[in-house]
PDB file with one MODEL, atoms N, CA, C and O in Angstrom:
MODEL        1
ATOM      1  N   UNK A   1       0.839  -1.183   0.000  1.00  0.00           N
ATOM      2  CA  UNK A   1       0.000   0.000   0.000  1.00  0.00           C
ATOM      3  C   UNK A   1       0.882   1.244   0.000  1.00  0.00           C
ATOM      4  O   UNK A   1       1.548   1.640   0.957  1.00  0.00           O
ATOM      5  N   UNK A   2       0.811   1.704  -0.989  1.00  0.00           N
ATOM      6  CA  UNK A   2       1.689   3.430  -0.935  1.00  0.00           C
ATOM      7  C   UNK A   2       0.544   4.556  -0.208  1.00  0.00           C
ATOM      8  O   UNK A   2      -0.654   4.841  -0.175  1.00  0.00           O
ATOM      9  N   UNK A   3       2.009   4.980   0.382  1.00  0.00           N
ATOM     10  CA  UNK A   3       1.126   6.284   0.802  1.00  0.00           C
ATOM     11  C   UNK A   3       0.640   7.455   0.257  1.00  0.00           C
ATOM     12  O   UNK A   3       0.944   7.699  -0.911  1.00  0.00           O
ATOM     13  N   UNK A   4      -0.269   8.468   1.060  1.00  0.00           N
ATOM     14  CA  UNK A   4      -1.151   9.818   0.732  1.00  0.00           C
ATOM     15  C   UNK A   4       0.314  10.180  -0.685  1.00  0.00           C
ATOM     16  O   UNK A   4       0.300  10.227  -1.915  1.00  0.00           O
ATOM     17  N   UNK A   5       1.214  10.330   0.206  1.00  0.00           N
ATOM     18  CA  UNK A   5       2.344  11.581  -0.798  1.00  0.00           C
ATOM     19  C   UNK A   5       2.852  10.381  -2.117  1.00  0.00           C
ATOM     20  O   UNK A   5       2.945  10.756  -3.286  1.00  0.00           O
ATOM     21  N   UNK A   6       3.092   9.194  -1.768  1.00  0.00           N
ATOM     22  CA  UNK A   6       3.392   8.278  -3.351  1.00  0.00           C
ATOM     23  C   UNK A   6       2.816   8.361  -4.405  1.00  0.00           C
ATOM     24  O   UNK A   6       3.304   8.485  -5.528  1.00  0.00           O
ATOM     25  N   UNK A   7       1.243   8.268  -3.948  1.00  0.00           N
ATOM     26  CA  UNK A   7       0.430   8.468  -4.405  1.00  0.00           C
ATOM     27  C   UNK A   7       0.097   9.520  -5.536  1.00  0.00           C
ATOM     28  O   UNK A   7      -0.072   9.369  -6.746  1.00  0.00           O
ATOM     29  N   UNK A   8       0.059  10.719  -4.665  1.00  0.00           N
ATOM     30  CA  UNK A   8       0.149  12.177  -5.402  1.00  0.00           C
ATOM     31  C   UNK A   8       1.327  12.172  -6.478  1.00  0.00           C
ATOM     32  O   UNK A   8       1.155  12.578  -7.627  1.00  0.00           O
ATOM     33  N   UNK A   9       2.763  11.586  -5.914  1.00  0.00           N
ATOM     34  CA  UNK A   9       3.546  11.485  -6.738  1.00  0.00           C
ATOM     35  C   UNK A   9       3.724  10.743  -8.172  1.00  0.00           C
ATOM     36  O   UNK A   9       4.403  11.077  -9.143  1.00  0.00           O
ATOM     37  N   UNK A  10       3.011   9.796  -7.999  1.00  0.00           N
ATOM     38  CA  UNK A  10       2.964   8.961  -9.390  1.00  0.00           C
ATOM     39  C   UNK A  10       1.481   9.586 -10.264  1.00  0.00           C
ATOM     40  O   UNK A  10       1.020   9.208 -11.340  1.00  0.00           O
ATOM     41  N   UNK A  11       1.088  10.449  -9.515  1.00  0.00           N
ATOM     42  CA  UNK A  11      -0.236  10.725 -10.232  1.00  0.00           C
ATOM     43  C   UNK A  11       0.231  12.400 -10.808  1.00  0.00           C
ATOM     44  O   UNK A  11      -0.368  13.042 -11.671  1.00  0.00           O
ATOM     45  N   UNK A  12       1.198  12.740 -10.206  1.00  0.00           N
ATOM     46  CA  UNK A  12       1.860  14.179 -10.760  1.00  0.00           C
ATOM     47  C   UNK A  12       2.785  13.791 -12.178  1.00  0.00           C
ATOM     48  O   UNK A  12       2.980  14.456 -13.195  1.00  0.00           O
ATOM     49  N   UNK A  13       3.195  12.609 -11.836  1.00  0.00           N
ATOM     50  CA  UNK A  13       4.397  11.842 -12.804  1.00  0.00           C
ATOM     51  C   UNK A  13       3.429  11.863 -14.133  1.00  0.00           C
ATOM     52  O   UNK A  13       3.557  12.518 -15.167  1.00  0.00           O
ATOM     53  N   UNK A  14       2.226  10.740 -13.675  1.00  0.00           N
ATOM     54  CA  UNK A  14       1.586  10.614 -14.929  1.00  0.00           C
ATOM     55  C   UNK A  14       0.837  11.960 -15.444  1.00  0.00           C
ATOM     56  O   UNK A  14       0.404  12.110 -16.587  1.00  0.00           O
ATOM     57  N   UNK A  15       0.775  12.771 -14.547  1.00  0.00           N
ATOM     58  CA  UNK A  15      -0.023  13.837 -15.072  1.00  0.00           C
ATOM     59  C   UNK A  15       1.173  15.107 -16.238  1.00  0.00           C
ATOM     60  O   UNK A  15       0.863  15.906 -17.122  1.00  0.00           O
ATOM     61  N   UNK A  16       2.368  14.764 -15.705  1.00  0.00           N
ATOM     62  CA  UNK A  16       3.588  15.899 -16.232  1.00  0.00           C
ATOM     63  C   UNK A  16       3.683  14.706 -17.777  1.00  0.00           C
ATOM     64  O   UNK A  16       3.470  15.096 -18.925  1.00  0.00           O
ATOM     65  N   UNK A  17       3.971  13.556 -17.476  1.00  0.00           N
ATOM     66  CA  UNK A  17       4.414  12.447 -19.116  1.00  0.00           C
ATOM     67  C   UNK A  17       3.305  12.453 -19.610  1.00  0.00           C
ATOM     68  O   UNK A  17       3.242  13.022 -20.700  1.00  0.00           O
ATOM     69  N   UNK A  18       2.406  12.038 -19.227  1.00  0.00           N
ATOM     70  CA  UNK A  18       1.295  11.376 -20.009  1.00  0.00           C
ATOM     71  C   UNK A  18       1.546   9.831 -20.448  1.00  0.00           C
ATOM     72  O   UNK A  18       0.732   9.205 -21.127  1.00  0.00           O
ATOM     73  N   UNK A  19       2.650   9.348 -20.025  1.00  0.00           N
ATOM     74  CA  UNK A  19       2.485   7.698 -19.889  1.00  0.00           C
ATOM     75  C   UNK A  19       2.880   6.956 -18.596  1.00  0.00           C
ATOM     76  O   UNK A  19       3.684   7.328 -17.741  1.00  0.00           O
ATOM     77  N   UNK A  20       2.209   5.929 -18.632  1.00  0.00           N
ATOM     78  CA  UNK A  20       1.945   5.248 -17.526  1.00  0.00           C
ATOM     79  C   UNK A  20       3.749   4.546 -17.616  1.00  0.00           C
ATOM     80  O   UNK A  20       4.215   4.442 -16.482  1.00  0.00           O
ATOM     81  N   UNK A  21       4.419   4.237 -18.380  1.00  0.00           N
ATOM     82  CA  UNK A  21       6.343   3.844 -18.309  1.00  0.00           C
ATOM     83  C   UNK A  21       6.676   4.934 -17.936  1.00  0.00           C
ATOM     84  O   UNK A  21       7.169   4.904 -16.809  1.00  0.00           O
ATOM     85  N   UNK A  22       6.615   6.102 -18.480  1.00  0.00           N
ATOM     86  CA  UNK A  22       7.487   6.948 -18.177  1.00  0.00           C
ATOM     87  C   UNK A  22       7.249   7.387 -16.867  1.00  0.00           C
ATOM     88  O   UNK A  22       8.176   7.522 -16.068  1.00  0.00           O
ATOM     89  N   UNK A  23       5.979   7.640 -16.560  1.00  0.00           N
ATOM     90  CA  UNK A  23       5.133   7.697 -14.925  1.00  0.00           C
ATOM     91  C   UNK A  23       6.052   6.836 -13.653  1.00  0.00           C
ATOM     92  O   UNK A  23       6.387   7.180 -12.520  1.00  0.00           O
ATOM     93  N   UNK A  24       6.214   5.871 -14.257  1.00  0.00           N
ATOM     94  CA  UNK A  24       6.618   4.573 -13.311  1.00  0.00           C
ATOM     95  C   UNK A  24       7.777   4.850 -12.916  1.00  0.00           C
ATOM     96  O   UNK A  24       8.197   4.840 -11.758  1.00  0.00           O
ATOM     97  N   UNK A  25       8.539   5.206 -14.257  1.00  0.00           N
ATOM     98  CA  UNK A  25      10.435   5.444 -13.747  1.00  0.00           C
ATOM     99  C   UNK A  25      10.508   6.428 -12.944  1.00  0.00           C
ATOM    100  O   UNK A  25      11.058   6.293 -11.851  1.00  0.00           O
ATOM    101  N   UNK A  26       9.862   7.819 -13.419  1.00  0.00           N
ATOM    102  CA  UNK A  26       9.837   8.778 -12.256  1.00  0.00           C
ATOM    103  C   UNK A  26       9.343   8.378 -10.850  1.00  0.00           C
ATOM    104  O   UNK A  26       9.981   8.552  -9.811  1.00  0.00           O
ATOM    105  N   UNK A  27       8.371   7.933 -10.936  1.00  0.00           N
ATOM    106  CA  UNK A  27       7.578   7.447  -9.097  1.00  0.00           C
ATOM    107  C   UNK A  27       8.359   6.392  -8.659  1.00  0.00           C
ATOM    108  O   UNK A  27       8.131   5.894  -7.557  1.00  0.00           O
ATOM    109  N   UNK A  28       9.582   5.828  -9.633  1.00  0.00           N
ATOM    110  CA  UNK A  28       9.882   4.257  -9.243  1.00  0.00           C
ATOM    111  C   UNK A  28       9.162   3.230  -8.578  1.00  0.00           C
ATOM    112  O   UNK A  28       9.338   2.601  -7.535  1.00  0.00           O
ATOM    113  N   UNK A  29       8.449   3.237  -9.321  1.00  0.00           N
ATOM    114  CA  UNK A  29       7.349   1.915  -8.888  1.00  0.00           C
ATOM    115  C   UNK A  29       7.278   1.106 -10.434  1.00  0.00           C
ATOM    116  O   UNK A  29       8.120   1.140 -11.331  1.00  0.00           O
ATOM    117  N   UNK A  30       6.178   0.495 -10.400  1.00  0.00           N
ATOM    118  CA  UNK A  30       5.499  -0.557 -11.658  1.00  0.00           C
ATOM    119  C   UNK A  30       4.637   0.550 -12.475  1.00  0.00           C
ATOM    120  O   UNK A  30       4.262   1.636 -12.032  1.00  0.00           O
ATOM    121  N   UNK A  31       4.439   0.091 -13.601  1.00  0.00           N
ATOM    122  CA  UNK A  31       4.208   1.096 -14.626  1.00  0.00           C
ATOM    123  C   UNK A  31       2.635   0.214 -14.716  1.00  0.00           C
ATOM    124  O   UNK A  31       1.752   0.813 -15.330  1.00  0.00           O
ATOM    125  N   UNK A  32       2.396  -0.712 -14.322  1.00  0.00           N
ATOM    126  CA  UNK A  32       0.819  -1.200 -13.210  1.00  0.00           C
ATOM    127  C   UNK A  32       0.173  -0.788 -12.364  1.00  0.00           C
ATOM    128  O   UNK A  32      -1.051  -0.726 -12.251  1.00  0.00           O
ATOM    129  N   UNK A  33       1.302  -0.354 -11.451  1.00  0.00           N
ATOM    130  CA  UNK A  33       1.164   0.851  -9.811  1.00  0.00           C
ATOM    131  C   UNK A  33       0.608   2.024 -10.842  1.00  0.00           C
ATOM    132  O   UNK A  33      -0.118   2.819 -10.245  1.00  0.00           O
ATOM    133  N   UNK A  34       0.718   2.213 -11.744  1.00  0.00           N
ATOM    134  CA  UNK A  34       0.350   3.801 -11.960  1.00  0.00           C
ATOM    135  C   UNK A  34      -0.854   3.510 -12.541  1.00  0.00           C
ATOM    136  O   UNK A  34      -1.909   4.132 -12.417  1.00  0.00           O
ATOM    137  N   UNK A  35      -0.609   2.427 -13.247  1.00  0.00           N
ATOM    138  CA  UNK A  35      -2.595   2.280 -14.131  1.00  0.00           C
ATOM    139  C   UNK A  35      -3.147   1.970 -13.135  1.00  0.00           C
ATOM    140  O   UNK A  35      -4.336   2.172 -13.382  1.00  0.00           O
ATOM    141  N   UNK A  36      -3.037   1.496 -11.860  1.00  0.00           N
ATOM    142  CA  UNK A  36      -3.993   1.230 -10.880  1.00  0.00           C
ATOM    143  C   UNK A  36      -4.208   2.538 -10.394  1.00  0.00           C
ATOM    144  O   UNK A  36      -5.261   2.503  -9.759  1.00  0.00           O
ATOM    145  N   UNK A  37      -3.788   3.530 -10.382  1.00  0.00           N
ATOM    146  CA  UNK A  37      -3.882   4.705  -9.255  1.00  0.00           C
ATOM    147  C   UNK A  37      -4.766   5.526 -10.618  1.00  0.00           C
ATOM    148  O   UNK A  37      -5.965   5.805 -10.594  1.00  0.00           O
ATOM    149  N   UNK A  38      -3.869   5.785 -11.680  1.00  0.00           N
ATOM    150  CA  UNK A  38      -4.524   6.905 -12.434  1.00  0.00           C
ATOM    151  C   UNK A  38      -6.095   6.457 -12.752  1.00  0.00           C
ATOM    152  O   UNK A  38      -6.974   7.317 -12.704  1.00  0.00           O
ATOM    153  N   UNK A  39      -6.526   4.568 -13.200  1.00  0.00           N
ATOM    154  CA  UNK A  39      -7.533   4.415 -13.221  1.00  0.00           C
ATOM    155  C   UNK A  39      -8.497   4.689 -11.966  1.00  0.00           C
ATOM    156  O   UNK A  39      -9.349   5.565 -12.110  1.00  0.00           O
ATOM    157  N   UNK A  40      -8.424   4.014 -10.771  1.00  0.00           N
ATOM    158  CA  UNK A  40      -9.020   4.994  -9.639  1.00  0.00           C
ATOM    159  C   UNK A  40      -9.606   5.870  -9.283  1.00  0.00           C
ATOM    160  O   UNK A  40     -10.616   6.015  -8.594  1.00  0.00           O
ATOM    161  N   UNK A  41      -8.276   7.115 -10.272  1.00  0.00           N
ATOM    162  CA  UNK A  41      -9.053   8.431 -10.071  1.00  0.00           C
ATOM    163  C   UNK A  41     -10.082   9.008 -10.936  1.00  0.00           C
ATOM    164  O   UNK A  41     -11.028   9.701 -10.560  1.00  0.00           O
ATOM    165  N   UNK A  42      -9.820   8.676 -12.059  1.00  0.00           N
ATOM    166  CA  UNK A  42     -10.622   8.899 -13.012  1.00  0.00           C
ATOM    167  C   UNK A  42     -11.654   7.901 -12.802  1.00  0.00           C
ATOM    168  O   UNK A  42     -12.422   8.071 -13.750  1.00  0.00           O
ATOM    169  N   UNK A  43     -12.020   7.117 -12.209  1.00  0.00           N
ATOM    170  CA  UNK A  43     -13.091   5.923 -11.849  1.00  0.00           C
ATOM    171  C   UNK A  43     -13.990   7.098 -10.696  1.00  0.00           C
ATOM    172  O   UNK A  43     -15.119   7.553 -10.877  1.00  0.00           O
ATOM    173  N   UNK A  44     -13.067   7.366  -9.527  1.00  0.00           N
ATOM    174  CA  UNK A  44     -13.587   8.679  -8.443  1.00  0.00           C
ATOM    175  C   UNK A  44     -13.938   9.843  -8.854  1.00  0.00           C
ATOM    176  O   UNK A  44     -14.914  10.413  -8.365  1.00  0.00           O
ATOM    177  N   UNK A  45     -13.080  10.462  -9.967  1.00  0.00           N
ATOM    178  CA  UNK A  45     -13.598  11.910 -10.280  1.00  0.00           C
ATOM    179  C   UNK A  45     -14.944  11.685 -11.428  1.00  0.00           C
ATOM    180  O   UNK A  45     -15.843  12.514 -11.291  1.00  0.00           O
ATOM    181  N   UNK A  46     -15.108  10.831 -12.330  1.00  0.00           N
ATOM    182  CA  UNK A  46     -16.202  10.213 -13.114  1.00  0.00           C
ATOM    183  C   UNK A  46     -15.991  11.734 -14.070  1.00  0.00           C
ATOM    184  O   UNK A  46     -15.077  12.559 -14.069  1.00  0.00           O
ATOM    185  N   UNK A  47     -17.069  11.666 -14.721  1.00  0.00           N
ATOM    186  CA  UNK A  47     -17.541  12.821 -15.700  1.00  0.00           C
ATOM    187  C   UNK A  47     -17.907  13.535 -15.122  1.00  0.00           C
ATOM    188  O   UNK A  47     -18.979  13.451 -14.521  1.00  0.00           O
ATOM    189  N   UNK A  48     -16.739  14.997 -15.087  1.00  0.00           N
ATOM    190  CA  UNK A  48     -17.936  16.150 -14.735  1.00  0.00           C
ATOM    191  C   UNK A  48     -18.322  17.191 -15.566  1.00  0.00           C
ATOM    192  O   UNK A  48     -17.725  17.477 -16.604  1.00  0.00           O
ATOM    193  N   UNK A  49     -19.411  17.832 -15.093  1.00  0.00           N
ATOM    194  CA  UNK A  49     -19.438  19.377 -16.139  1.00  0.00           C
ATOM    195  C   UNK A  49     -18.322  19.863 -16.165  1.00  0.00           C
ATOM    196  O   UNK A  49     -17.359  19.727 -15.411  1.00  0.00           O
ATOM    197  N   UNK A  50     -18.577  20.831 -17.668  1.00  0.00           N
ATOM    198  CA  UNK A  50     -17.571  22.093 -17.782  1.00  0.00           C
ATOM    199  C   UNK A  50     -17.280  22.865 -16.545  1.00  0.00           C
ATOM    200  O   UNK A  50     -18.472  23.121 -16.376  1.00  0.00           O
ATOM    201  N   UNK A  51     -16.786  23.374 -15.672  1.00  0.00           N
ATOM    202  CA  UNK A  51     -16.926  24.602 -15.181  1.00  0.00           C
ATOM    203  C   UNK A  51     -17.397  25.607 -15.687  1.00  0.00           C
ATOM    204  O   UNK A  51     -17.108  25.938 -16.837  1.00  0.00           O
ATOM    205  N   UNK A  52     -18.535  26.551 -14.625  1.00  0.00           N
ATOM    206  CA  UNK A  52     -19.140  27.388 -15.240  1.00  0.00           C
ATOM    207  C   UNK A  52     -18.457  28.542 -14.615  1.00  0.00           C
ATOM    208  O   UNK A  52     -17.882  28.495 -13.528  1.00  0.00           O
ATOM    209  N   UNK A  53     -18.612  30.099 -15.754  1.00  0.00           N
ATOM    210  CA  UNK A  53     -18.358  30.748 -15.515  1.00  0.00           C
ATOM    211  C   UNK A  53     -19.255  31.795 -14.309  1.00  0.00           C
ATOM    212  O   UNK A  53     -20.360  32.267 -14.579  1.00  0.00           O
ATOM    213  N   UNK A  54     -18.411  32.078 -12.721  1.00  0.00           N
ATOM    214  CA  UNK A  54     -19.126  32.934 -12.242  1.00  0.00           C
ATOM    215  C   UNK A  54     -18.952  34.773 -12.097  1.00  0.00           C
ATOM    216  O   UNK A  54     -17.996  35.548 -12.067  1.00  0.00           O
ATOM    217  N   UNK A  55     -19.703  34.837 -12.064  1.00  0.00           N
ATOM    218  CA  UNK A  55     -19.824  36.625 -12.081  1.00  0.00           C
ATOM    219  C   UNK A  55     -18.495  36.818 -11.005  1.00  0.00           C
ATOM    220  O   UNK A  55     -18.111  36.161 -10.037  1.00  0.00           O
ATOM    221  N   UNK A  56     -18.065  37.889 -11.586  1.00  0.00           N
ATOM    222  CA  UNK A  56     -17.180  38.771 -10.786  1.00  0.00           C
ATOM    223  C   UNK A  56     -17.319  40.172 -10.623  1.00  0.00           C
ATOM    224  O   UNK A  56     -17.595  40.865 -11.602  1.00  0.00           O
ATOM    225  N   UNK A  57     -17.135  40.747  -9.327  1.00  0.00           N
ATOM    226  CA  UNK A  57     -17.287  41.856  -9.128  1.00  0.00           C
ATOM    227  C   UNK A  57     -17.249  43.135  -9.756  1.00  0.00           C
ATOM    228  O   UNK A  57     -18.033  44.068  -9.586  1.00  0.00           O
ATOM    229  N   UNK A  58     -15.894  43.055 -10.766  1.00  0.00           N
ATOM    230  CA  UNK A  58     -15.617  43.949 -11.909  1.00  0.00           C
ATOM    231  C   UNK A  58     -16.358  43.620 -13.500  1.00  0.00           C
ATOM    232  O   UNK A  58     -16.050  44.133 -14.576  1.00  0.00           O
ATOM    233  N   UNK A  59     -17.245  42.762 -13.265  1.00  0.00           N
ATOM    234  CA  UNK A  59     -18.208  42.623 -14.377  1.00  0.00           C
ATOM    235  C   UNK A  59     -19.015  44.086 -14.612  1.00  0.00           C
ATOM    236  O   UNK A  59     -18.814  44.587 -15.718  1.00  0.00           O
ATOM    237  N   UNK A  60     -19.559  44.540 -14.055  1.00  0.00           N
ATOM    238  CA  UNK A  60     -20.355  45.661 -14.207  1.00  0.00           C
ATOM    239  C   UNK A  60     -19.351  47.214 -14.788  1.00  0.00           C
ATOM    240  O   UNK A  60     -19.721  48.230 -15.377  1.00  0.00           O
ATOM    241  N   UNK A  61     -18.398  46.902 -14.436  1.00  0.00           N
ATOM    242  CA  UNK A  61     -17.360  48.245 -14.811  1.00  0.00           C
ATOM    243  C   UNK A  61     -16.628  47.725 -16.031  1.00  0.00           C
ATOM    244  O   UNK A  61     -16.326  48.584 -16.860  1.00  0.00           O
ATOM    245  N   UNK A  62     -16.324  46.600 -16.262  1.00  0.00           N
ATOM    246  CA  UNK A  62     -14.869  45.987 -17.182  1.00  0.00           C
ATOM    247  C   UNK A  62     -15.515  46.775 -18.531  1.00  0.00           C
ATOM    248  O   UNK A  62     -14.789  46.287 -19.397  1.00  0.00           O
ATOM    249  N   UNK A  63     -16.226  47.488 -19.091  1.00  0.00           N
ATOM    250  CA  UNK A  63     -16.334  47.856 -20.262  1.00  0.00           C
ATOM    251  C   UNK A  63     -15.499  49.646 -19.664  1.00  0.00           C
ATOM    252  O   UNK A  63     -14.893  50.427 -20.397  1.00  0.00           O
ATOM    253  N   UNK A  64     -15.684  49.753 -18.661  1.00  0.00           N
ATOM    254  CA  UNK A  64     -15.129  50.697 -18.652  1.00  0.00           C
ATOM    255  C   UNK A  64     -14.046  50.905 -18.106  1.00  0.00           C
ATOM    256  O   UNK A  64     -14.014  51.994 -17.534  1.00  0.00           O
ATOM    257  N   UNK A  65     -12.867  50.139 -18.022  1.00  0.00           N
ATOM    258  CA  UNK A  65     -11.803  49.411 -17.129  1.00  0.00           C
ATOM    259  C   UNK A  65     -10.983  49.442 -18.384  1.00  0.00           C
ATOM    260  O   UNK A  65      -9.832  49.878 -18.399  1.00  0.00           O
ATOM    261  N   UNK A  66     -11.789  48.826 -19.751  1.00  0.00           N
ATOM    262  CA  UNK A  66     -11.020  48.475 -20.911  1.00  0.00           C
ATOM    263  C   UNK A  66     -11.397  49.539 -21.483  1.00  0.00           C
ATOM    264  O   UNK A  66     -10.999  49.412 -22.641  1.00  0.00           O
ATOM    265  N   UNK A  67     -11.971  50.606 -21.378  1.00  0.00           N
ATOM    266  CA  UNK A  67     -11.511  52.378 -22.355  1.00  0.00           C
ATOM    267  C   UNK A  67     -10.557  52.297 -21.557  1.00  0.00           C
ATOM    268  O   UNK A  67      -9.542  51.821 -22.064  1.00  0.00           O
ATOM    269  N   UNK A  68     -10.456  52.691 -20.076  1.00  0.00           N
ATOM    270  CA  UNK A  68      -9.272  53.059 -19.535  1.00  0.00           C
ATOM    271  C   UNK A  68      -7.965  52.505 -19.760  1.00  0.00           C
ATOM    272  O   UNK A  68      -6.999  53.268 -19.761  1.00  0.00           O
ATOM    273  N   UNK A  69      -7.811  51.241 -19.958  1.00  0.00           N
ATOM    274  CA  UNK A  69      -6.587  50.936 -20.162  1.00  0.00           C
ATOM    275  C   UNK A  69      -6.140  51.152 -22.054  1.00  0.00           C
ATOM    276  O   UNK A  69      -5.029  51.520 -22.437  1.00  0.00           O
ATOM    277  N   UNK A  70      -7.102  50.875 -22.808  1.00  0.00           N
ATOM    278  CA  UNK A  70      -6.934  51.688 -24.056  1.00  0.00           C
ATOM    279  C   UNK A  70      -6.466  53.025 -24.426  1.00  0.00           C
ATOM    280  O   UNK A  70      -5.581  53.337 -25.223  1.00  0.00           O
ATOM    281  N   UNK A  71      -7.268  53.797 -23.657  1.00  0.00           N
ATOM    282  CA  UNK A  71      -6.893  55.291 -23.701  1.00  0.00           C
ATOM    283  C   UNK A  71      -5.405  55.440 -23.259  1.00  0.00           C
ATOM    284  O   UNK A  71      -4.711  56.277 -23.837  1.00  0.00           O
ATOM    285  N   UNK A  72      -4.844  54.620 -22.196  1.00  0.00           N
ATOM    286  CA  UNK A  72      -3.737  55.415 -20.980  1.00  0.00           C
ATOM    287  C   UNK A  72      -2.304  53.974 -22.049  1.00  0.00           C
ATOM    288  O   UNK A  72      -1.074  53.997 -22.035  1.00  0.00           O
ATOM    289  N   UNK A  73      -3.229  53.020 -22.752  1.00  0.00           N
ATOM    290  CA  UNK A  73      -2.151  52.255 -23.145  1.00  0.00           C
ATOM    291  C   UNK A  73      -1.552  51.253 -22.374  1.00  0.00           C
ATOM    292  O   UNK A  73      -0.480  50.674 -22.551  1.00  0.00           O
ATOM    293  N   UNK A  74      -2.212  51.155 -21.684  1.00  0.00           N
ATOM    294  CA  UNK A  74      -1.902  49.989 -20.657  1.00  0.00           C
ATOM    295  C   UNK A  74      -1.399  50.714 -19.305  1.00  0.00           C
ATOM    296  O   UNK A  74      -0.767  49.969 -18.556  1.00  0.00           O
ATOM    297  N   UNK A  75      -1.522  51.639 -19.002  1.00  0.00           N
ATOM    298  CA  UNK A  75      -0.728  52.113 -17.481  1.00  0.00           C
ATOM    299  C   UNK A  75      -2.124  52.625 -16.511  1.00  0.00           C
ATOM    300  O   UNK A  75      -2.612  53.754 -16.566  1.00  0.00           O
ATOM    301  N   UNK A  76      -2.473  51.822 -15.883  1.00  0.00           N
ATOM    302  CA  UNK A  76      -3.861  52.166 -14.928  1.00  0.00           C
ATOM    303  C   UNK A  76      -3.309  51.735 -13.504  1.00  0.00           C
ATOM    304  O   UNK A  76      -2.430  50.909 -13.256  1.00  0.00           O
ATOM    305  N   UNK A  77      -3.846  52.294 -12.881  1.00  0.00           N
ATOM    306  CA  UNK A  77      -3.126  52.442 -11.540  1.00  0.00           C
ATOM    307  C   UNK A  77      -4.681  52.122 -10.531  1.00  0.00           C
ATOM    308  O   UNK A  77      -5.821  52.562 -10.677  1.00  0.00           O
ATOM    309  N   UNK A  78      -4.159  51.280  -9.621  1.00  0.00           N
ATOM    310  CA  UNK A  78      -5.608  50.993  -8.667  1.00  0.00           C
ATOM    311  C   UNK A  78      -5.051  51.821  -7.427  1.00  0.00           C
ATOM    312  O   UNK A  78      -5.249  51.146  -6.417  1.00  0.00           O
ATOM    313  N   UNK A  79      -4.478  52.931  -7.143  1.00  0.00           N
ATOM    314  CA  UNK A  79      -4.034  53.651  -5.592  1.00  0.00           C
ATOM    315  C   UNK A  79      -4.992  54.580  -5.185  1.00  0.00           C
ATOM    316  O   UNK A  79      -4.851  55.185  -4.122  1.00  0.00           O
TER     317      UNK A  79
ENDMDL
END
């Protein structure tokens, strides 16, 4: 049984290569150890929605945020 941090590690490995060999040499484990973990997660995280976009505070001004930085050329100052 590998632990919390092995774990993360072979799943950072496979997440930086994108293969489950190359995954393995970095985490030094079995290039099995990693199809067991990466399948897992993707078994746990399943299909999700897109992320949706939420409102932000400067929504109501950003049309006028972007004259300002047009006009000044990029130099706007929040002081």
């Amino acid at each position: 049984m590998k632990s919390a941090e092995e774990i993360m590690e072979i799943l950072d490995a496979y997440d930086l290569t994108g293969s489950l060999r190359d995954a393995a040499e970095l985490a030094g484990c079995s290039h099995h150890t990693v199809k067991r973990y990466v399948e897992a997660r993707e078994k746990k995280a399943g299909r999700s929605a897109p992320p949706v976009r939420r409102e932000q505070l400067i929504d109501p001004f950003l049309a006028k945020v972007e004259e300002w930085v047009d006009r000044s050329h990029g130099k706007v100052r929040a002081d």
